[in-house]
N, C-alpha and C positions, 0 to 999 in steps of 0.2 A: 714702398715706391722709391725707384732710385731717383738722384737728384745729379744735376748738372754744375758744377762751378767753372766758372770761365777768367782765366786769367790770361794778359799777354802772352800770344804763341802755347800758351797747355791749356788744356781739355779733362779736366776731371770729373771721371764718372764714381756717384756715392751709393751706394747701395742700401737701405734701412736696413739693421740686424740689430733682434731681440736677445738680449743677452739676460740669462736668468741668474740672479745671481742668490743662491738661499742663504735665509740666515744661518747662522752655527751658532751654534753653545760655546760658550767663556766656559774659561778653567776658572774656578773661586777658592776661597776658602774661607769659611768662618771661624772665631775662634771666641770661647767665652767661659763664662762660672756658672754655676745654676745655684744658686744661693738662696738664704733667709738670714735679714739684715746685713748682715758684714762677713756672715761664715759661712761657709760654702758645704754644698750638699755632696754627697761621694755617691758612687754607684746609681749615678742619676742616667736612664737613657734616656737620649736627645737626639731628636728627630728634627728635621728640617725639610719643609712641605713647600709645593710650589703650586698656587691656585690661584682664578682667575683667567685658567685657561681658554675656557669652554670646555672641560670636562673635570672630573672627579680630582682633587686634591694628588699631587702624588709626592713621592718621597724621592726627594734629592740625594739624600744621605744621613750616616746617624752614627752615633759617637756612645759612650760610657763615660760619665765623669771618676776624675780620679778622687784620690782624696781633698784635695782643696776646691773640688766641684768644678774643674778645669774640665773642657772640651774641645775637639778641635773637628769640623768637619770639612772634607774637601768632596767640592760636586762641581757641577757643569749647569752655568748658571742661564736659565730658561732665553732662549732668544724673543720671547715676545714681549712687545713693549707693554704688555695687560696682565702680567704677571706678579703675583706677591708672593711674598718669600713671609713664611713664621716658622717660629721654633716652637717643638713644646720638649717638655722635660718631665718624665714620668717613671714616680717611684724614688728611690733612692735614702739616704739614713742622716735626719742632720743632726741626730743625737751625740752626746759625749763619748757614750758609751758606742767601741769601736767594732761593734758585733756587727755581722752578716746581714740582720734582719733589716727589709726595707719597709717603709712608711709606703702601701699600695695608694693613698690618698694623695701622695702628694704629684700634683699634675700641674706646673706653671707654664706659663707662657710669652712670649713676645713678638713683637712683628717688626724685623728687619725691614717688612717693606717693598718697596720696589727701586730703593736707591740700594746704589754701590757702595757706597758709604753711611757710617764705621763696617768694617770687617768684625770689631770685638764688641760681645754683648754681656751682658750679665740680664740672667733670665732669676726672677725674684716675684714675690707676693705686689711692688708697684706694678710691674711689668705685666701681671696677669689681671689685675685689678683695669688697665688700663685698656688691655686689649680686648678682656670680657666688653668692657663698657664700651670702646668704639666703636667694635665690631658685632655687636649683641644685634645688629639686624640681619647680622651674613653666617648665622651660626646652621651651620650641615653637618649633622649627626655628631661626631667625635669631632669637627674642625670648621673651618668656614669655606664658604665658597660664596660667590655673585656675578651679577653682572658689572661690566665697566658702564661708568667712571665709578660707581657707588662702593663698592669695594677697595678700588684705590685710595677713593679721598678717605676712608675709614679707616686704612693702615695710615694712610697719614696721620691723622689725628693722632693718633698713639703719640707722638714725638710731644705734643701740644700737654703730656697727663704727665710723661717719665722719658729719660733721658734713656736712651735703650741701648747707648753704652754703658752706662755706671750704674743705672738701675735707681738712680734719686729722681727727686720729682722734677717734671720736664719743667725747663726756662720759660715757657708761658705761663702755667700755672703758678709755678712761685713769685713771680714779677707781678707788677704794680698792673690793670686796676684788679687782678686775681691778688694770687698769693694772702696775706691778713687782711686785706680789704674784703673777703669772701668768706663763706664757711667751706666751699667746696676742697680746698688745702686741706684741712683736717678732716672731712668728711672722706678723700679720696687716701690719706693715712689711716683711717680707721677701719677703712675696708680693707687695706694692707693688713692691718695688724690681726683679724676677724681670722683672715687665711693664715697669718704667722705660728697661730695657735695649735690648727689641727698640723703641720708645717712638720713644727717643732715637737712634737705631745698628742702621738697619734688616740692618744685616749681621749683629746678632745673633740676630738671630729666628730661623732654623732652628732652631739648637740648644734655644732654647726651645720650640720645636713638635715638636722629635722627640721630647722627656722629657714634653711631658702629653700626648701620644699614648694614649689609653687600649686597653691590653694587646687585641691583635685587634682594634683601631677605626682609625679614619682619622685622619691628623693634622690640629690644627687649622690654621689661618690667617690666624690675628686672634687680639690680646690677651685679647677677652673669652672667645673657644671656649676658650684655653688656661688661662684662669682658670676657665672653669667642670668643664673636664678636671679640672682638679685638686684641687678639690671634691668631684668625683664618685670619684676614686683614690687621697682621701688618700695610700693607703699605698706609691702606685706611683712609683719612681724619685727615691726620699728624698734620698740625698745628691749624685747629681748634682744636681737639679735646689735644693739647697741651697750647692753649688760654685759654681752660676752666680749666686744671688742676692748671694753676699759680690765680685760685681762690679761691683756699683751701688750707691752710699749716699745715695742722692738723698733716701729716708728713713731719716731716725734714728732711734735707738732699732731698730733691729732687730735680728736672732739675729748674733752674734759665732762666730769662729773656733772649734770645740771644742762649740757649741752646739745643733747638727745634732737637728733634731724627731727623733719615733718618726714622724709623718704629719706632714702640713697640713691640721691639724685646728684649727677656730677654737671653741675653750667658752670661753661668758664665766658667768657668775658673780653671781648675782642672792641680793640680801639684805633686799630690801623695804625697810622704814622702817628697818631694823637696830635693832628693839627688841624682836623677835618669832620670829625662829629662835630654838631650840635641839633638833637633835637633828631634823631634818627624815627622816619616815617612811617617806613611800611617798608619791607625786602622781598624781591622776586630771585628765585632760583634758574638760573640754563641748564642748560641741557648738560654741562662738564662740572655742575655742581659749587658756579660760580655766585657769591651774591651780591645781587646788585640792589644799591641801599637810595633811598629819597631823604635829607637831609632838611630839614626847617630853614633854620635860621646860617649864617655863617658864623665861621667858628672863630669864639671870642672867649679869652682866658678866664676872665667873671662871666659864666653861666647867668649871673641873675644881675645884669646890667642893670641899676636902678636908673639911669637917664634916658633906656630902654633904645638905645640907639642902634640895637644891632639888627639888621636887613636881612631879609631870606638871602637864602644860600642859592648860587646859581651854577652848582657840579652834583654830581650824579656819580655818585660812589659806586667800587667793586670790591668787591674783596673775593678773594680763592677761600680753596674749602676749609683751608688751616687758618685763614684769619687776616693774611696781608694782604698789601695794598695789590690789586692786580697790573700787570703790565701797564703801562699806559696812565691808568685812573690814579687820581678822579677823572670826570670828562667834565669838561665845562662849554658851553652854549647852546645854541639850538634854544635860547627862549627859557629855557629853568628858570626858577623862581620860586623861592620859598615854599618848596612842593612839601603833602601833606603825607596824605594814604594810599593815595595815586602812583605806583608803580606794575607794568606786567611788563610780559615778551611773549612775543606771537608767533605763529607757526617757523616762520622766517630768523628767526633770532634778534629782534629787532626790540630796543627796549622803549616804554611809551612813559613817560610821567606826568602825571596832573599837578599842573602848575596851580597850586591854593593859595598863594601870596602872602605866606608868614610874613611878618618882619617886627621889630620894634614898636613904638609908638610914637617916638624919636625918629626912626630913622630918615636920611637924605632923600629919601625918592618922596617921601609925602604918601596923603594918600590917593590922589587923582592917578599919579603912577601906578601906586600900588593896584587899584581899583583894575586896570591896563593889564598889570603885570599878571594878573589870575584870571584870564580868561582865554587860558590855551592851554594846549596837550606837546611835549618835545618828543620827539623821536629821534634814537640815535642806533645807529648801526650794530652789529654783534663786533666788530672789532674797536666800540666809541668813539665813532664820526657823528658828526652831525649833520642827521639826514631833515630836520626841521629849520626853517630860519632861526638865525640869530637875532640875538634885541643890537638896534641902532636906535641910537636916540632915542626918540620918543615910541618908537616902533617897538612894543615888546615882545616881539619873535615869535615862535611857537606857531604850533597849527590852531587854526583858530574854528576854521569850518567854514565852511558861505553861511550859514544862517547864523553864526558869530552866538551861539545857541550857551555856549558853554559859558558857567559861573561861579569862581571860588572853584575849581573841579576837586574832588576827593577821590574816590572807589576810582580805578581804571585798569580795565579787563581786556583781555582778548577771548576771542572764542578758538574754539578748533579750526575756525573758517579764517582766519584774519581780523573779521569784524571787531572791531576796538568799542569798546565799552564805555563810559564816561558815565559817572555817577555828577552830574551837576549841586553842588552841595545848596550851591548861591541864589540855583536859581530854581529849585525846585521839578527838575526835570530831569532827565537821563537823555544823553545825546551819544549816538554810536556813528563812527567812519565806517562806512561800509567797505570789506576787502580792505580798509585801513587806508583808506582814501580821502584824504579831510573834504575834496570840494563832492564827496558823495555823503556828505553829513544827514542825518536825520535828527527830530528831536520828541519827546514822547515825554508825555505828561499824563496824570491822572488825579481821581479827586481821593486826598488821602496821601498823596505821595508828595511827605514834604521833607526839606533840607535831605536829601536822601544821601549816604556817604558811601556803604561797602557794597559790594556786585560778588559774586558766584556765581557762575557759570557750571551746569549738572553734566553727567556725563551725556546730555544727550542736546545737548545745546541750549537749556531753559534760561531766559536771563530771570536771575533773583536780586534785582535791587532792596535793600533792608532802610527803611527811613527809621530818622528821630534820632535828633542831639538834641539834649537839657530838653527831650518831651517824653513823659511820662508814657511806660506804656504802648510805645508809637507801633501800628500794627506791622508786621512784615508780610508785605506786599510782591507775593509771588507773581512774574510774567513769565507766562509758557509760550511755547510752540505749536501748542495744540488748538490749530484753528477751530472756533467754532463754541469753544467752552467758556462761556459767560463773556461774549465780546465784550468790548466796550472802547473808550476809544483810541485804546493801545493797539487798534485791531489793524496792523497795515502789513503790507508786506516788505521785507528787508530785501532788495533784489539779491543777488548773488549770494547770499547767507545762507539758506535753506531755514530759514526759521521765519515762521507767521505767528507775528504779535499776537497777542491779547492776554488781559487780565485772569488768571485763573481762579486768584483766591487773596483778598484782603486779610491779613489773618491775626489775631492780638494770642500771642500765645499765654499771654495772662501770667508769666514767671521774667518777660525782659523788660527791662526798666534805662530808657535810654539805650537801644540797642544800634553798635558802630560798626559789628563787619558782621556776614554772614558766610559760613560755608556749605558744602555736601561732601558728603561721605562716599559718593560716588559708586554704593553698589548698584550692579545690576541691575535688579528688579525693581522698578521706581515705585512699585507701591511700599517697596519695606527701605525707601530714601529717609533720610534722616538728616535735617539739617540744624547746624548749633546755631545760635544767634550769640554774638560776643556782646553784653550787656554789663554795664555797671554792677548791678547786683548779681553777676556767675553766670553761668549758662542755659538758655530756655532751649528747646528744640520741640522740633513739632516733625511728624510723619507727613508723608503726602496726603491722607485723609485727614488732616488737621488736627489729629488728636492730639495735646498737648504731653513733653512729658519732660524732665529736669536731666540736664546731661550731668548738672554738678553746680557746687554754691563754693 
């Protein structure tokens, strides 16, 4: 549509034009070593893949290492912002001995990423160790592939295991509360050194490909398969395949004699600005792979205050998928208060937390305050506004509901609908916003349903409130959708929800013993549903026809 501007004496006529303007491909270049510990591998080819397209992996470009295991590749670097860039490095001789012949096993890797920076890498047994393990959910046939964001934030993490220019262990992992405060340092060098072996002394490689053989799978054939085998098996073939790691020390710092993992399991250990935990709650995921954390108490250098004066915490943690403070966060008001278990996000990206009212026994607010301060839900926006009142004075913020229903709140849910969940811990009830509406509150109660804390939501909309703190035993108490099946007097309708209360099934699954959150496994067919019950004494589950059976101890 054309447009008019008018200025003294001129007349300017504007015409709309769509200008298209396509992205292009950058000129790049990478340059790096494909090594085993300090020495470099010769005759190594090196490929460099670009995926995360929406189609099949492809090849950038590819290089031959010389003899110092130097490569240099030049490509034309993908214009789409959902793009990863990895290397792999396959084949090549890092024997003394200067003969022809190559080591067919050896296959490492790394992940550039999707930054522009470093251009130089050094591609090594950390590097493959690291990107096997990040990437072990996005593994397609000989390479990875996924969807976004889950893909990206998986080459991220790489950076978070090995520095993917030098090829040492990455700055998170080696630094304080990781690094020797953790086994995983040495556990994620010993996996290093597992590969250094067949690496270096291709006559050792069977042995390592019989042990990450995954139980009824094929064996692998290359360094990276058996690094991501073993990823995928933690728990398979522990102490051999921890026998043969104490036969290569190429990396330091790894597990000693007597030190034998339970798995090959790599957690590292994320603390933000380190001036902001204390007492971390419960975490919900977005949609970009963001987590948003509920915090207890506020954060005080003595953890175990003995004059016990330290106050729930009134911010609402984020962190990105590597681990930092997200833009913005913490977020502070909208009513928080020493929230518990209570955090979701709803259709809308909107985060909800149950304000449980941790604090001291000591602390400044007393407890009439405190009593005040735990009987509401905050809501705050996807960019962390605050979309709930804030505490004034005596006025403790938060949505509270018209029936003012909510008590101590714990478990808090969304459904697919909106509908916001609320496990009442305090008061023995479950209270839902309907469409996420506090003055459309309801509140629902039953005989059996007591102190109730964790909710799960099926894939088909069922609410499972799970009761029992310090109660032996306590049954879990399934509410379905399914009008009509053992009413009782859960039996009402949630308007705009699509779900019709009622009681399905009281159920003791006779293996949970104080049981605190519950989930579903969310397959299809709801008669072969399976839900764990998170209890003191390991995990109970039960099928939809109540059969009891042990997910784990």
């Amino acid at each position: 549509m054309a447009q008019w501007l008018s200025f003294p004496n001129i007349l300017i006529r504007l015409a709309a034009v769509s200008i298209f303007v396509p992205q292009l491909a950058v000129a790049d270049e990478f340059q790096g070593w494909v090594k085993t510990g300090g020495k470099g591998i010769r005759s190594s080819n090196v490929t460099l893949y670009a995926t995360g397209e929406g189609a099949d992996p492809r090849i950038l470009g590819s290089d031959t290492t010389g003899k110092n295991g130097f490569f240099q590749i030049d490509f034309e670097r993908p214009p789409s912002e959902n793009a990863v860039l990895y290397l792999i490095a396959e084949g090549g001789n890092a024997a003394d001995d200067p003969g022809p012949r190559s080591n067919g096993a050896i296959r490492l890797a790394t992940m550039p990423g999707r930054q522009h920076k470093p251009r130089k890498f050094v591609i090594n047994e950390r590097s493959t160790v690291a990107t096997a393990y990040a990437l072990a959910q996005f593994v397609e046939g000989a390479g990875f592939d996924g969807p976004y964001p889950g893909l990206r934030n998986a080459a991220d993490t790489v950076r978070n295991l090995v520095n993917v220019r030098t090829g040492i262990v990455g700055r998170v992992l080696r630094a304080p509360p990781n690094g020797h405060f953790t086994s995983t340092m040495a556990t994620f060098n010993s996996l290093a050194n597992l590969l250094a072996g067949c690496v270096q002394n291709p006559g050792d490689c069977n042995e390592l490909f019989a042990l990450a053989t995954p139980p009824a799978g094929t064996a692998p054939t290359d360094t990276l398969a058996a690094a991501i085998n073993i990823a995928h098996n933690p728990g398979s073939q522990v102490p051999a395949l921890f026998a043969l790691s104490l036969g290569n020390d190429t990396y330091k710092n790894a597990l000693e004699p007597g030190q034998q993992p339970d798995a090959w399991i790599l957690a590292i250990r994320y603390i933000g600005n380190r001036r902001e935990l204390n007492g971390p709650g419960n975490i919900a995921f977005d949609a970009e792979g963001n987590a948003w954390v509920v915090n207890n108490y506020v954060f005080h250098r003595n953890r175990f205050d003995p004059a016990g004066r330290v106050c729930g915490d009134d911010h609402l943690l984020r962190f990105t998928p590597t681990g930092e403070d997200f833009p913005g966060a913490p977020y502070q008001g909208g009513g928080v208060y020493g929230a518990g278990f209570g955090v979701t996000l709803d259709p809308h990206g909107d985060a909800w937390v149950g304000n449980f009212g941790f604090q001291g026994s000591d602390c400044a607010n007393g407890k009439a305050l405190q009593s005040e301060l735990s009987r509401s839900v905050s809501q705050f926006s996807s960019n962390g506004e605050t979309i709930s009142p804030d505490r004034e004075g005596l006025d403790p913020g938060g949505w509270q509901g018209s029936l003012l229903a909510i008590r101590q709140p714990q478990g808090t849910v969304s459904d697919q609908h909106g509908n916001i969940w609320v496990a009442s811990c305090g008061g023995d009830n479950v209270v839902v916003f309907k469409d996420g509406k506090p003055e459309r509150d309801a509140s629902y109660t039953a005989p059996g349903l007591s102190k109730p804390f964790g909710i799960a939501i099926d894939g088909e909309s069922a609410l499972e409130p799970v009761t029992g703190v310090g109660v032996h035993s306590e049954p879990l108490r399934r509410i379905a959708h399914e009008l009509g099946i053992e009413p009782s007097t859960l039996e009402k309708d949630v308007g705009g929800s699509r779900l019709d209360l009622c009681v399905l099934a009281a159920h003791d699954t006779g293996q949970a013993n104080s049981p605190l959150g519950v989930g579903d496994d969310q397959v299809l067919r709801r008669e072969r549903s399976r839900r764990a019950v998170e209890s003191l004494q390991g995990l109970a589950g039960q099928r939809s026809a109540h059969d009891d059976f042990v997910v784990g101890q």
